[in-house]
C-alpha positions as CSV (number, residue, x, y, z in Angstrom):
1,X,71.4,197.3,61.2
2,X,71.5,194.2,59.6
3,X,68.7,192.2,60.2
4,X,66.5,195.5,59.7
5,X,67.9,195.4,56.2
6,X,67.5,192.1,55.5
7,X,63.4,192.4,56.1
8,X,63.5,195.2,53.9
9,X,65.8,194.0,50.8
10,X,64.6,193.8,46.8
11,X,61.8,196.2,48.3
12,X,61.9,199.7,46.0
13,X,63.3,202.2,46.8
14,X,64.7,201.0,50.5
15,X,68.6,202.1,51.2
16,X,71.0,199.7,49.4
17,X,73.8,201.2,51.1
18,X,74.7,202.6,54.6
19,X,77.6,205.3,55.0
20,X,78.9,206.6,58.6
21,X,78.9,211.1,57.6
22,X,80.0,213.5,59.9
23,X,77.0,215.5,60.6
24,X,75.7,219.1,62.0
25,X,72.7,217.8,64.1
26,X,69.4,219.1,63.2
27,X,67.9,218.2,66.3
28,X,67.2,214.3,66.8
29,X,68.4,214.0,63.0
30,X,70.7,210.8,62.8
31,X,70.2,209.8,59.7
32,X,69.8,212.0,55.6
33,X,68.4,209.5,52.9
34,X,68.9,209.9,49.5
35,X,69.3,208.2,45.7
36,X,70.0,204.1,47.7
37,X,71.6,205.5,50.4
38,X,71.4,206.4,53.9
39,X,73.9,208.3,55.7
40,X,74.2,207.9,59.2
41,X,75.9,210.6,62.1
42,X,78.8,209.2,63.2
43,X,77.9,210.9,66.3
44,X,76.4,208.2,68.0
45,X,78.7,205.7,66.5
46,X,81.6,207.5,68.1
47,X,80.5,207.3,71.8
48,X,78.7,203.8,72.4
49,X,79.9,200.3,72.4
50,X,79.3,198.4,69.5
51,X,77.8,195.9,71.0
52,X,75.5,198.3,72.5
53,X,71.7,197.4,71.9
54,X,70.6,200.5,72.7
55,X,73.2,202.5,70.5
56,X,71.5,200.1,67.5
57,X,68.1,200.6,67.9
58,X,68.3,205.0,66.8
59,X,70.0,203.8,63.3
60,X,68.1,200.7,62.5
61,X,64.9,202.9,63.3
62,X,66.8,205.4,60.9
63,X,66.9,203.0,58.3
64,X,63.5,201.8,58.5
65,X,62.4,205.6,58.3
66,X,64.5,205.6,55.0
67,X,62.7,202.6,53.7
68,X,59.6,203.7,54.7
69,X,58.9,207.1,53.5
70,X,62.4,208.0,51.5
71,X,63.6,211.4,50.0
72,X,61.7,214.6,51.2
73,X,58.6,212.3,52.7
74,X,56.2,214.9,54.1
75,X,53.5,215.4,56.1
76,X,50.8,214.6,53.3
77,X,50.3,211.1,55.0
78,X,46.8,210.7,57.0
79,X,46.6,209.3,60.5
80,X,45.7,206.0,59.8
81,X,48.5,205.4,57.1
82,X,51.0,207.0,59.6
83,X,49.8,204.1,61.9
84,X,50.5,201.8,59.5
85,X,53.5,203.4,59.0
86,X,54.9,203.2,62.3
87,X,53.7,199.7,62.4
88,X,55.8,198.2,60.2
89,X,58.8,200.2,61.6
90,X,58.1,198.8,64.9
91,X,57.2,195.1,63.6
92,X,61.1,195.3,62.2
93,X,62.4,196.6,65.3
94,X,60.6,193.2,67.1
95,X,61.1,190.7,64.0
96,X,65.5,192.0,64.3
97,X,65.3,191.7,68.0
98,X,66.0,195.4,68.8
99,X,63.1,195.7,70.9
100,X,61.4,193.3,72.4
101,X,57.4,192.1,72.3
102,X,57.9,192.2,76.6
103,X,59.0,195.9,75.8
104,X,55.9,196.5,73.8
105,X,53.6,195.4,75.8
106,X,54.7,197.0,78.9
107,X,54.4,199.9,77.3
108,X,51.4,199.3,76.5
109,X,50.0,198.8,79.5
110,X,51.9,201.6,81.6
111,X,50.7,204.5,78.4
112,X,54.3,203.6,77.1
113,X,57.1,205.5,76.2
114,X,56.3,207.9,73.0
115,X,59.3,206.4,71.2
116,X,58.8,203.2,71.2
117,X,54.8,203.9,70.6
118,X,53.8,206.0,68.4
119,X,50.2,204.7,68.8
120,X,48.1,202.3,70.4
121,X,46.9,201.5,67.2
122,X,50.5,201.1,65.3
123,X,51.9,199.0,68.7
124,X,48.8,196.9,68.1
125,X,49.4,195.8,64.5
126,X,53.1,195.4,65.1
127,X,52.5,192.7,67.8
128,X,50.1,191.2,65.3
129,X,52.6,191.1,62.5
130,X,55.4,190.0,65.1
131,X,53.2,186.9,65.6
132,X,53.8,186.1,61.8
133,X,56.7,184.9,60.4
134,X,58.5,187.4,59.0
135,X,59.1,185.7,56.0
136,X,55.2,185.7,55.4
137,X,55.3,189.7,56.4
138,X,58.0,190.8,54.0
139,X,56.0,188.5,51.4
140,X,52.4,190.1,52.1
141,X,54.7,193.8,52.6
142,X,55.6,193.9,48.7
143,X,52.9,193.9,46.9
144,X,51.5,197.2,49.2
145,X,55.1,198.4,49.6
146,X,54.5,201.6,47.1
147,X,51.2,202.6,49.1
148,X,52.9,202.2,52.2
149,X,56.0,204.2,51.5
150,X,53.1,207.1,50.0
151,X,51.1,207.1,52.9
152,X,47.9,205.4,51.4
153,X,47.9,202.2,53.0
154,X,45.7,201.5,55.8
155,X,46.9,200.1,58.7
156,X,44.2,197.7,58.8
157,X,45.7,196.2,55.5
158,X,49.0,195.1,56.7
159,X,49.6,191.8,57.6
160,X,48.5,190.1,60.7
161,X,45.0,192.7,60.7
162,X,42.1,190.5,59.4
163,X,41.0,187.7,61.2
């Protein structure tokens, strides 16, 4: 999960630590955040290489969840702020080289898998914010970090949109 952190770090309220917790699934749940910290299932942990890609991708995307919309986040976010949303969760999946831009766009093209796409519109701006540097993301991210993370941010504010 590394390099997902380190595109997220200094950014409020984002995880500041990561433990491994035994955990009674609650469906797809890998991950409980809560006051700087995200606790991952060991679950997963316990049954995959480590130097499985795959096996990485469910926590990083854990983490970035976390980050993204922290303690009890509900469903008071509206469509277009989700996209933006799930935007920047899949531009850190490309900028740590969990997923690839070869992955994205096939998917794109073939009406793509639902879990790496949550939208045509959220794929969309990730590619465009993958073309950035992610330096220049993460510096454009802060300043609309706390209307990100509450689900008021446009996803045609994030970085990479205008022309």
């Amino acid at each position: 999960m590394q390099p997902v952190i380190g595109l997220f770090a200094g950014l409020p309220g984002v995880p500041t630590r990561a433990r491994m917790v035994p955990m009674v699934s609650q469906g797809s749940d890998l991950a409980a955040c809560g006051d700087g910290e995200i606790q991952l299932n060991e679950l997963l942990g316990r049954y995959t290489s480590p130097s499985d890609r795959a096996a990485k991708t469910p926590y990083a995307e854990a983490y970035v969840r976390c980050a993204l919309r922290g303690v009890g986040a509900g469903g008071n976010v509206d469509h277009d702020a989700a996209d933006a949303q799930d935007a920047v969760n899949l531009w850190a999946l490309l900028a740590s080289g969990l997923v690839t831009r070869q992955q994205v766009e096939r998917a794109l093209q073939t009406g793509g898998a639902a879990f790496l796409l949550p939208s045509r519109a959220s794929a969309e701006a990730a590619l465009a914010m993958a073309a950035l540097p992610s330096g220049r993301v993460r510096a454009e991210l802060a300043p609309l970090w706390a209307r990100l993370r509450a689900g008021t941010l446009p996803a045609a504010e994030l970085p990479g949109q205008r022309p």
